[in-house]
Structure formats: structure tokens, C-alpha cells
C-alpha positions in Angstrom: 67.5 21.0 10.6 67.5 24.4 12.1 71.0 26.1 13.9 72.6 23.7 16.3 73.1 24.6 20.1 76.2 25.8 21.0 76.7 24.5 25.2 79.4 23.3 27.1 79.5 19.2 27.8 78.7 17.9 30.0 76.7 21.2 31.9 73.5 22.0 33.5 72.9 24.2 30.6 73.1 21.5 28.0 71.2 19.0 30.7 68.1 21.5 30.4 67.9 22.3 26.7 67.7 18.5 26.5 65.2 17.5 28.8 63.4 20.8 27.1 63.9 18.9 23.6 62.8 15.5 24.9 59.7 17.2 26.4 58.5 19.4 23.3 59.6 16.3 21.2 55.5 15.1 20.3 57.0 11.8 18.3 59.5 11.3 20.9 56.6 11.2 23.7 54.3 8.9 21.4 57.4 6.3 20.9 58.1 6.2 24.4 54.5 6.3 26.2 55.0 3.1 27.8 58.7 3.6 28.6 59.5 3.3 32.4 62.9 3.5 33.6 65.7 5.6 34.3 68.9 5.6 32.3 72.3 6.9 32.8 74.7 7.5 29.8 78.3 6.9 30.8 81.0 8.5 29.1 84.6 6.5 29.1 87.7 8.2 28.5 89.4 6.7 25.4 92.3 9.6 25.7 90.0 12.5 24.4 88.7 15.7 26.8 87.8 13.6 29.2 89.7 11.8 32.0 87.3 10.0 34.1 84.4 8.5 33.4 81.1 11.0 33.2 77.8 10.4 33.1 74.0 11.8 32.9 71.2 10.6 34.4 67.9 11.4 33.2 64.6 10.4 34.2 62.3 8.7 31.6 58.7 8.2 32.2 56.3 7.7 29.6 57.6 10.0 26.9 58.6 12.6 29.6 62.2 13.6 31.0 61.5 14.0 34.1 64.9 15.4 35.5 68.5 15.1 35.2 71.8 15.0 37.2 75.3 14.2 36.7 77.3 11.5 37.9 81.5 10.7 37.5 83.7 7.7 38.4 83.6 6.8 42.5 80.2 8.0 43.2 77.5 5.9 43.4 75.0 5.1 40.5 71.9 7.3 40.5 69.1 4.8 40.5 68.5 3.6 37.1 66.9 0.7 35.3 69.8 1.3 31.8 73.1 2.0 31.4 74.4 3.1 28.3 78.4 3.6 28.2 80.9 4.0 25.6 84.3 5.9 25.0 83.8 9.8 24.4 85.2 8.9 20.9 82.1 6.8 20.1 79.9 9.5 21.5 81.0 12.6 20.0 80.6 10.1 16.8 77.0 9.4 17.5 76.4 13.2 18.2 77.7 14.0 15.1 75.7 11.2 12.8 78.5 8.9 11.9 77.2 5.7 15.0 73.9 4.8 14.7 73.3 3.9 18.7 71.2 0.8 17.6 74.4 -0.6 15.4 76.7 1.0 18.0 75.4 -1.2 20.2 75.5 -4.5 18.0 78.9 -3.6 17.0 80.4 -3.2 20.4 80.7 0.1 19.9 78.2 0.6 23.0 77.3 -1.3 25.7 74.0 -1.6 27.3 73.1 -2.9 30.5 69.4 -3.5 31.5 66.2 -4.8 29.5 67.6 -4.8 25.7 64.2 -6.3 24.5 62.6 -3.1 26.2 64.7 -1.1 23.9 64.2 -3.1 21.2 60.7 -2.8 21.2 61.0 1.2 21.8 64.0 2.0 19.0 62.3 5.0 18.0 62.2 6.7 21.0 66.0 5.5 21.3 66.5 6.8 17.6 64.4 10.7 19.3 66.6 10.7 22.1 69.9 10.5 19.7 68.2 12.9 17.0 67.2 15.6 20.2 71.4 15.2 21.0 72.3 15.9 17.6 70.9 19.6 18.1 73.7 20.2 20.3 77.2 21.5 18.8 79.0 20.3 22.0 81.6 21.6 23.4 83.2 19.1 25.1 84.9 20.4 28.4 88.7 19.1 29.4 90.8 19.7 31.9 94.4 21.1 31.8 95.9 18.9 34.1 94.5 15.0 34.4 96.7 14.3 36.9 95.8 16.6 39.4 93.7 15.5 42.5 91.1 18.4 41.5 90.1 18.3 38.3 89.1 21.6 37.1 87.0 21.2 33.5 86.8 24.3 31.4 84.7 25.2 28.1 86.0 26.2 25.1 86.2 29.7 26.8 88.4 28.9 29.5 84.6 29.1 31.9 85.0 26.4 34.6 82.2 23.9 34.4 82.5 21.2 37.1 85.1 20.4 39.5 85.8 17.0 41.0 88.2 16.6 43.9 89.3 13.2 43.5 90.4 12.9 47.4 87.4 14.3 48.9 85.6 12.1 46.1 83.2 15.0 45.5 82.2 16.6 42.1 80.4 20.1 41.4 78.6 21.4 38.4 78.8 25.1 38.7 77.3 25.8 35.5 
């Protein structure tokens, strides 16, 4: 495997190297040529960087990610057809290698919700879109204070990434 990706998580800069690995990805687009649907990946805090829940949207169509955007806890779902949550814990794990997603989600590790013999049938692509994430050496943003009513998440580097004013019930990713 050539030299991981070093980008702040969640971020718009990590969203568009992805979609640019899903889309240059020729065995992910075969494996998932008949995939339609949207899915959001929901991260849980489990006491870890982060707080509240986060999530990513992308939108898969036939082999192709055909966008992104970001979602957190008390805004509305993007439209999606899946839903695939677990603790930050169990994701970093999966990032790194050590949770298959497959046997993540047989174990409870992972939860799914949506058309499970549509990923069954397409764990290949499912197994692409976990190997394209594994590029990544994430760095995981957190906040200093998770009790505030704005949450400010920073990198690694003390850069602020996305704010979410809990009162206004509005989130921003700035970078």
C-alpha cells in the first residue's frame, strides 16, 4: 500500500480525497454497478474525540460517489436509503484493519439500517469502500470543551474544522 493520507476527520478535505478514491477505484465501480442508494455513516460518541454524533453522507450511484456532505446530532437526515452507525471506537478500529465492517456488523459492532440483502449481495464494494478509508491516517478532530453550547473542533494543529452551535442547532465545516 503506498503512503497514507494525512487529513483532518471529519473535513471537506478528507470528504473529497474519498469520493476522489471511490471514483478512480475501477474494482470498486465494477462491484457496485448496480448499487443505488444513498448512505450516511454515523459516528457515536463512546467517550473518544467526539461528543456528538457525526456523520457523512455520500451519494452512491452505480459505482460512482456522486457527492458528499456532513450531518451531526439534531439536524435532519440527508436523504438516504443506509445508515451505517457505530461508536468512534469501532470506527477508528475498522480504519485501522482490526473490524472487518461485514463481522462488525454481525457482531454488533455496527449497525445497519436499510436493505442488508442489498449489501450482502454487494460486500465487495462494501469491502472497496472500507479499503479506500484505510488510505486515510485520520486525524480525528475534538473539541476542548464538550460542554460548551458551541462546539469548536480543532485538528491535530489546533486549525478549527467545523463548528456546531448547539442553541442555534446549526453546524459549519470551514475546512
Amino acid at each position: 500500500m503506498s503512503e497514507k493520507v494525512s487529513v483532518p476527520f471529519p473535513s471537506i478535505r478528507w470528504a473529497e480525497q474519498y469520493q476522489e478514491f471511490l471514483n478512480t477505484d475501477s474494482t470498486y465501480e465494477d462491484s457496485a454497478k448496480d448499487w443505488e442508494g444513498a448512505m450516511l455513516f454515523i459516528i457515536n460518541p463512546d467517550g473518544g474525540h467526539t461528543p456528538v454524533p457525526i456523520g457523512v453522507w455520500l451519494d452512491l450511484l452505480h459505482g460512482t460517489c456522486r457527492g458528499y456532505a456532513f450531518w451531526v446530532e439534531g439536524q435532519g437526515y440527508p436523504e438516504n436509503q443506509y445508515i451505517f452507525a457505530g461508536p468512534e471506537t469501532n470506527w477508528l478500529g475498522m480504519v485501522d484493519g482490526k473490524i472487518d465492517p461485514i463481522q462488525g456488523l454481525m457482531t454488533g459492532k455496527f449497525k445497519l439500517t436499510g436493505n442488508m440483502a442489498m449489501v450482502m449481495r454487494h460486500t465487495i464494494a462494501a469491502k472497496k469502500l472500507v479499503e479506500n478509508l484505510q488510505k486515510f491516517d485520520l486525524d480525528v478532530v475534538s473539541v476542548d470543551d464538550p460542554g460548551a453550547s458551541v462546539l469548536q473542533f480543532k485538528d491535530s494543529t489546533g486549525t478549527l474544522i467545523l463548528t456546531l452551535d448547539r442553541e442555534a442547532n446549526t453546524f459549519e465545516m470551514l475546512q
